[in-house]
BAKE-477907 format. One record per residue (C-alpha): residue number from 1; x, y, z. Coordinates in steps of 0.25 Angstrom, whole numbers. Each point is the difference from the previous one (the first is absolute). Example, Ala and Ser with C-alpha at 12.3 -4.5 7.8 and 13.67 -1.06 7.14 Angstrom:
BEGIN
> 1/49/-18/31;
> 2/6/14/-2;
//
This chain:
BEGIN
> 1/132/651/949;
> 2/9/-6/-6;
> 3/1/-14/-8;
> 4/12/-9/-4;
> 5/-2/-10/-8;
> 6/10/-13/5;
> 7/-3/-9/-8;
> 8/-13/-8/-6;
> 9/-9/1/12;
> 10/9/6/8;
> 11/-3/16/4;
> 12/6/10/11;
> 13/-12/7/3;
> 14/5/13/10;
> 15/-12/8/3;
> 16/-1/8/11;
> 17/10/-3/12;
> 18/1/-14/-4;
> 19/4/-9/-14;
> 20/-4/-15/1;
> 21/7/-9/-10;
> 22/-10/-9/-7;
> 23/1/-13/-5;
> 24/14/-2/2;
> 25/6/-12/-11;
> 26/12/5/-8;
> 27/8/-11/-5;
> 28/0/-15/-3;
> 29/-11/-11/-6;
> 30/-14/0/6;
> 31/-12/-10/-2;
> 32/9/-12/-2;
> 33/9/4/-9;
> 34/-11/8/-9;
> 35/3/13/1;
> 36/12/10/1;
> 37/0/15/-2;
> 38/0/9/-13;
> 39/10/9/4;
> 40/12/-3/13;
> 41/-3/8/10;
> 42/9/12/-1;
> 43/0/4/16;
> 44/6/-7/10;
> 45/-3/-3/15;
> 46/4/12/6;
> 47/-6/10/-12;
> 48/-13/-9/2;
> 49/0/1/15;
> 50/3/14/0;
> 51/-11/10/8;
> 52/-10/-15/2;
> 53/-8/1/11;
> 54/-10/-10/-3;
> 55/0/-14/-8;
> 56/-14/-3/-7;
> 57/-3/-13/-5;
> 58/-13/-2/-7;
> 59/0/-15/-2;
> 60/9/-13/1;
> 61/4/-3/-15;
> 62/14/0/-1;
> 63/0/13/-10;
> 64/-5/7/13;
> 65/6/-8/12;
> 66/13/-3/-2;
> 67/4/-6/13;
> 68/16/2/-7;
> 69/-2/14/1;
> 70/-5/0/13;
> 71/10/-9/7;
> 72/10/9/-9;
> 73/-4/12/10;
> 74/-3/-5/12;
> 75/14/1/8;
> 76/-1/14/-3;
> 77/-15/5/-3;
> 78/-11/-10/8;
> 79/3/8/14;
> 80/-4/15/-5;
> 81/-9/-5/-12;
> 82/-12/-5/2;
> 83/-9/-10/-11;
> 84/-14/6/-4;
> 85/-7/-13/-4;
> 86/-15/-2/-1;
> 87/-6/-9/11;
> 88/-3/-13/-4;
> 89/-6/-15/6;
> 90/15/-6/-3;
> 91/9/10/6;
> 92/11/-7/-8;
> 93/7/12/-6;
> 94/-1/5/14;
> 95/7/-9/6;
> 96/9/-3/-10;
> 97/5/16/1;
> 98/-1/-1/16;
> 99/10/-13/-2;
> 100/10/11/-6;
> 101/-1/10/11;
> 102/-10/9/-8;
> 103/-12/6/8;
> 104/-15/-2/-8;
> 105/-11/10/0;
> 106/-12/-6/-4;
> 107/-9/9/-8;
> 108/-16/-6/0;
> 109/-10/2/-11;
> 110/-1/15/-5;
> 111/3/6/13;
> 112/8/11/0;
> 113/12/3/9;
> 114/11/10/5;
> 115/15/-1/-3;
> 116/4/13/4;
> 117/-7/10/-8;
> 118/-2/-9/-10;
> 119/-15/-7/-2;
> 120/1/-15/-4;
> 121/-11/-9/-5;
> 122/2/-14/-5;
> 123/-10/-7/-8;
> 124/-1/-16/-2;
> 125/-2/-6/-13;
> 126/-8/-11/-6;
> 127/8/-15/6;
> 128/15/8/6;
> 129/2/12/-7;
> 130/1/16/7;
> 131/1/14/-5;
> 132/6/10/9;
> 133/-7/17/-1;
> 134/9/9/8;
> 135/-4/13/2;
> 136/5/13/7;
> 137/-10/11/-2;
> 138/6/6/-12;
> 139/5/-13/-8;
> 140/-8/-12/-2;
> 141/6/-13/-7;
> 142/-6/-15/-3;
> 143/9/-12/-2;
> 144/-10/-7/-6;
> 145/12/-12/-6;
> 146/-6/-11/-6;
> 147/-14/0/8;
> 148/-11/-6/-8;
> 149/-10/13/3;
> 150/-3/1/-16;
> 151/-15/1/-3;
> 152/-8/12/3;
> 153/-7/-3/14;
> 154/13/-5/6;
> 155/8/13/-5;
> 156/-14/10/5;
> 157/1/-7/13;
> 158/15/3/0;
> 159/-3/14/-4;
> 160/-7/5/12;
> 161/8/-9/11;
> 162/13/8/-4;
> 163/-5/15/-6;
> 164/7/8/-11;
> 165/13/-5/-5;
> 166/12/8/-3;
> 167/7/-12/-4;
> 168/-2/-16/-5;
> 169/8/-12/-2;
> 170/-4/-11/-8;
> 171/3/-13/-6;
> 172/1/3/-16;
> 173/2/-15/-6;
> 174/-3/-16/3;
> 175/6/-7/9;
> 176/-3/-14/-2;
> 177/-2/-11/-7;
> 178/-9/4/-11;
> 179/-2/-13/-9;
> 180/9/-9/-6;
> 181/11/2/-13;
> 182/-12/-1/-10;
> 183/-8/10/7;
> 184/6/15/-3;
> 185/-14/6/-3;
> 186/-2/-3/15;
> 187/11/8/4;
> 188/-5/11/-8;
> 189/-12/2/3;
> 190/4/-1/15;
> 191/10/11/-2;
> 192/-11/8/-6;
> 193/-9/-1/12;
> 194/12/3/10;
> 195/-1/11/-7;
> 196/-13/3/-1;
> 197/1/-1/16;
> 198/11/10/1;
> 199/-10/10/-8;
> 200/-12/-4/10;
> 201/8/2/12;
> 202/5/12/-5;
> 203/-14/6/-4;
> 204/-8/-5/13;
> 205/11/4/8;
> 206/4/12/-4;
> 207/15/1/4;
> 208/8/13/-6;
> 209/11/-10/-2;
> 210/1/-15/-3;
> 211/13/-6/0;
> 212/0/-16/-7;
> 213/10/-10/6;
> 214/1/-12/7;
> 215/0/-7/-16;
> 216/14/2/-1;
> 217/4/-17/-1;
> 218/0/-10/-11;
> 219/-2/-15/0;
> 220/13/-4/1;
> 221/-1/-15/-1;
> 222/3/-8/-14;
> 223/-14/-5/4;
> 224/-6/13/1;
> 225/6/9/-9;
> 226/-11/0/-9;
> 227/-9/8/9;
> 228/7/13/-3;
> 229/-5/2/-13;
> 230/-11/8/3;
> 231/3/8/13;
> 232/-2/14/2;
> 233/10/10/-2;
> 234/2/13/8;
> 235/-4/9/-13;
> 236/-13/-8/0;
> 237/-4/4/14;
> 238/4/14/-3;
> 239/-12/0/-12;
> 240/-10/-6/9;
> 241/3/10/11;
> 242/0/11/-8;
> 243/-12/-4/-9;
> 244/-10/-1/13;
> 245/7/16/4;
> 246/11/-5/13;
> 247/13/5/-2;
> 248/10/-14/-3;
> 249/14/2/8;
> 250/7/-12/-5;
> 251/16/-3/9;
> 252/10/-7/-3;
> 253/5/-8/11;
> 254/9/9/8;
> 255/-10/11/-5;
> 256/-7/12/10;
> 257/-11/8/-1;
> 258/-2/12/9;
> 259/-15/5/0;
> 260/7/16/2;
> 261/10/-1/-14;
> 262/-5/-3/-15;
> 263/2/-13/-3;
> 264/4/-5/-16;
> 265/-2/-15/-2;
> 266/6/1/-14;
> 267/13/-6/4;
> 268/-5/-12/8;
> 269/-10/-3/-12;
> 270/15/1/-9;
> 271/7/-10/10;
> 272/-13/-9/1;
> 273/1/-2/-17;
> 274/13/-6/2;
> 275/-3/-8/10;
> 276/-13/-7/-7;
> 277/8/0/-13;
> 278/10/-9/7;
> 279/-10/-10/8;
> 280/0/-11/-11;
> 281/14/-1/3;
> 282/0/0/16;
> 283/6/-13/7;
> 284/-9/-11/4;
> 285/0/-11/8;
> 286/1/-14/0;
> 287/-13/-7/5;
> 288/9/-7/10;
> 289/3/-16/5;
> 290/-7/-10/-4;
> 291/-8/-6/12;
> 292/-1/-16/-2;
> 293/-14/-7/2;
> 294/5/-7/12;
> 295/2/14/6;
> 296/-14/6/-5;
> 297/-7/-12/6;
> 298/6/2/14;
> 299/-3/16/-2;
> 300/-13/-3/-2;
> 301/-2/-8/10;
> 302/4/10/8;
> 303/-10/9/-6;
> 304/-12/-7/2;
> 305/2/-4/14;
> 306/2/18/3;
> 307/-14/1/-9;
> 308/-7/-9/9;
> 309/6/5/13;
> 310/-7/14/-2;
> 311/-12/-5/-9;
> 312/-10/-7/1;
> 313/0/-14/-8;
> 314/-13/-3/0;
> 315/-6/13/-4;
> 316/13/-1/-13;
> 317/-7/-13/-4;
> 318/-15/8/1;
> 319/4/11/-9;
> 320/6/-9/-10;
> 321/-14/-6/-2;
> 322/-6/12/-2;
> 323/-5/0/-14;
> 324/5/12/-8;
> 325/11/4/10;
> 326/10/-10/-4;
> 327/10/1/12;
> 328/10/-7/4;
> 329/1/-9/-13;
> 330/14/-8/-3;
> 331/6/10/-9;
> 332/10/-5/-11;
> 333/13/6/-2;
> 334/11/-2/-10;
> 335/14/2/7;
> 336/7/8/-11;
> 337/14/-4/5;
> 338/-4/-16/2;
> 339/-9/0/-10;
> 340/-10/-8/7;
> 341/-14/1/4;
> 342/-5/0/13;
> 343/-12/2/8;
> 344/-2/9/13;
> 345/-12/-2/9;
> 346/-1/2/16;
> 347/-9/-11/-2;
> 348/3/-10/-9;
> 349/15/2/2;
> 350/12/5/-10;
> 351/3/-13/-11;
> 352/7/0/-14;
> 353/-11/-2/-10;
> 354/3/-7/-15;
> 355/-6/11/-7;
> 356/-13/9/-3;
> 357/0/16/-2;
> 358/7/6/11;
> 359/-8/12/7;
> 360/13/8/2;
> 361/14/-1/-3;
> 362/13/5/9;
> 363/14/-4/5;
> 364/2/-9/11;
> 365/5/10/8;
> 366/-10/9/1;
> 367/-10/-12/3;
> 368/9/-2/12;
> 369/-1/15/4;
> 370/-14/-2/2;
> 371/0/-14/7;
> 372/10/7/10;
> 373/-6/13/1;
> 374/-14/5/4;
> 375/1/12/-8;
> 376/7/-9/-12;
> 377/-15/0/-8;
> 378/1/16/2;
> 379/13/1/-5;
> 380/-1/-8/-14;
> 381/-11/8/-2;
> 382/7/13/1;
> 383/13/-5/-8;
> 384/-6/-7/-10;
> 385/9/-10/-1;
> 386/-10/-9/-7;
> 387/-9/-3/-10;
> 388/-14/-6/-1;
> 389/-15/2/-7;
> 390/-10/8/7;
> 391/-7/-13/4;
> 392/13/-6/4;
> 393/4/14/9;
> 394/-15/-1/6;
> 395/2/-14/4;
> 396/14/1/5;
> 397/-6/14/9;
> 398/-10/-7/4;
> 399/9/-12/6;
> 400/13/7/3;
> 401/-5/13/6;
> 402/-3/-7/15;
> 403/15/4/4;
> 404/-2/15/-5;
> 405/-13/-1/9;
> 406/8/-5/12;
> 407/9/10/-3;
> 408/-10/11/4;
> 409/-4/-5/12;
> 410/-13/-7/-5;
> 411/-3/-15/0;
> 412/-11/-8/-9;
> 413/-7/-3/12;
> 414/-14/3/6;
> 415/7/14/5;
> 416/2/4/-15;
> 417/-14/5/1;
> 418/3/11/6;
> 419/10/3/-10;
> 420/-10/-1/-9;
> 421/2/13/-8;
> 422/17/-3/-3;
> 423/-6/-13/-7;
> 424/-7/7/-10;
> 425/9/9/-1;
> 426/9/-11/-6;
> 427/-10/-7/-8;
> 428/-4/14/-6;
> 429/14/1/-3;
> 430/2/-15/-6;
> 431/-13/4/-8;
> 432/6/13/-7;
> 433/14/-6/-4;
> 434/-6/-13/-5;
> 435/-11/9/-10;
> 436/11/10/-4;
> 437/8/-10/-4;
> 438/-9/-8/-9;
> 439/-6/11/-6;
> 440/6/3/-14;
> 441/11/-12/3;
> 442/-4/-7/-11;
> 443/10/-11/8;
> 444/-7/-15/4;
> 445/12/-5/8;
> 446/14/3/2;
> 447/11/-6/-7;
> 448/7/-6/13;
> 449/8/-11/-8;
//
């Protein structure tokens, strides 16, 4: 078995008579202009593409589909490598990839399958996300990426559906927004329990080696920049590894590790300290254009006329008055660039407002990007590139997140019933990050002015 590391969540795995290329995003900006890469990728096309039988792509976040990449291959790839992708309701990646020329094998829940003399299993995670175990006889490996499988039962479960473990990958730091400028003890204590995850996965699963990636960005925005005082660094998932008794591989992009040679991490760890002395002084970039009102207005038109086409208005004016819940209330929202105050609600309609705290604070742009883009809610999450109170981050979820639902196939409609177990898994979720970041904050509202 053999392992190359290409870049961030990136991997050649070649084990057995076949070596599937996971993950496959290598250059350029993702999450609307939030992230870019540690480290340029130092392999090109060809050096990538070399020995690929199989493309794996665990989930649709841009760090992981890059459709770039994709139609970079396709004249000379998509008729002899096939796309592993997880089966889903959408079938959007799908499609997208068979646009391309690309032929789709969908891999269901937990069932293993053949690929030549190599077993392959992937697993569905939590709202989109998917590892991939392949196995064949003598090697077993997990691509765990950044599935959210990080407390105990979850990880037991996981244990005996894929056996003993010769080697794991795993995400090692956050990768999202984790609380304004003001809230750096936030961002600590969530790069400790990443951690902590790294050494529970470790322990419950019981992998001779555990190599930690798919972490090797930074928020690269003016807006964001902030959130990279407290990520994790490669060292620090060596220590939690090692403590919990796995074996840390750390690789440098470009990097490989054959399971039949000793491997010496040292020099990647050398290479990594120079990289991480250096990232407060990586390029960022400039929030973007300014979108006029005028345009917002019409954008959100736009918007509201796609949420009522796949949801149901009246059971949206129910769950607002719900006691307790406090859904779809107008959220107010300084635009940072205009420097004014607006409120956003798919039913009582977006309105500049005189004045009043706001409940979050962004540029227009990015406010745009979600007005345009069912996923757009998702995708501030994940780049950060704004900054509210807990309250003010619960009420704008809580509003906002009816794209990021659509996204995934699911509708606030009678139907989401049977979805049932998705919702809490979101409110659990919204519940956790709103107590972690009130605890110890010692904040009573953010400073948006």
């Amino acid at each position: 078995m053999q392992i190359t590391l290409i870049n961030h969540a990136c991997v050649k795995i070649a084990i057995g008579d076949i070596a599937v290329l996971c993950d496959p995003w290598i250059d350029g900006p993702v999450f609307n202009f939030g992230w870019d890469l540690l480290i340029k990728t130092p392999l090109d096309i060809d050096a990538i593409m070399a020995g690929v039988t199989h493309i794996w792509i665990s989930h649709e976040h841009p760090d992981h589909f890059s459709p770039k990449f994709l139609e970079q291959i396709a004249g000379q790839y998509a008729s002899r490598i096939p796309i592993l992708f997880q089966k889903t309701r959408d079938k959007r990646v799908k499609t997208f990839c068979e646009s391309r020329g690309f032929t789709v094998i969908e891999l269901p829940d937990r069932v293993r399958r053949p690929l030549g003399g190599v077993a392959v299993m992937c697993g569905t995670s939590e709202f989109y996300d998917s590892w991939l175990y392949l196995s064949d006889g003598s090697a077993r490996v997990l691509n765990l990426n950044d599935c959210r499988e990080r407390d105990e039962r979850a990880l037991r479960r996981l244990a005996r559906c894929v056996g003993p473990l010769d080697l794991l990958l795993t995400q090692f730091s956050y990768a999202a927004w984790k609380g304004g400028t003001a809230d750096a003890h936030y961002r600590a204590l969530a790069a400790q329990q990443k951690l902590a995850v790294v050494g529970l996965q470790t322990r419950i699963l019981r992998p001779r080696h555990v190599v930690p990636f798919a972490s090797f960005i930074y928020f690269s925005n003016r807006e964001n920049a902030y959130l990279n005082d407290r990520v994790n660094r490669p060292d620090d998932a060596h220590a939690a590894i090692a403590a919990t008794g796995g074996q840390p591989v750390i690789l440098f992009p470009g990097d490989r590790w054959d399971s039949n040679k000793p491997y010496d991490d040292s020099a990647a760890r050398e290479r990594y300290h120079v990289v991480y002395a250096d990232l407060p002084g990586l390029p960022l970039r400039p929030p973007g254009d300014t979108v006029p009102l005028a345009v917002l207005q019409h954008e959100f038109a736009d918007y509201r006329a796609k949420i009522y086409a796949k949801n149901s208005g009246l059971l949206i004016g129910l769950l607002r008055r719900l006691p307790g819940l406090g859904a779809f209330r107008p959220v107010t929202i300084r635009l940072t660039d205009l420097d004014t105050l607006v409120s956003v609600s798919v039913l009582d309609g977006f309105a500049v407002v005189a004045g009043g705290e706001p409940d979050a604070a962004m540029h227009s742009s990015s406010l745009s990007f979600i007005f345009r883009n069912e996923f757009g809610y998702d995708t501030l999450t994940v780049n950060g590139r704004f900054d509210a109170t807990p309250a003010g981050f619960a009420r704008m979820t809580k509003s906002l997140a009816i794209g990021s639902l659509n996204a995934m196939g699911l509708s606030v409609s009678p139907r989401l019933l049977l979805n049932l177990p998705i919702v809490l898994i979101l409110l659990r979720l919204l519940v956790t990050v709103l107590h972690t970041m009130s605890s110890g904050s010692g904040r009573a509202k953010a400073e948006f002015q």
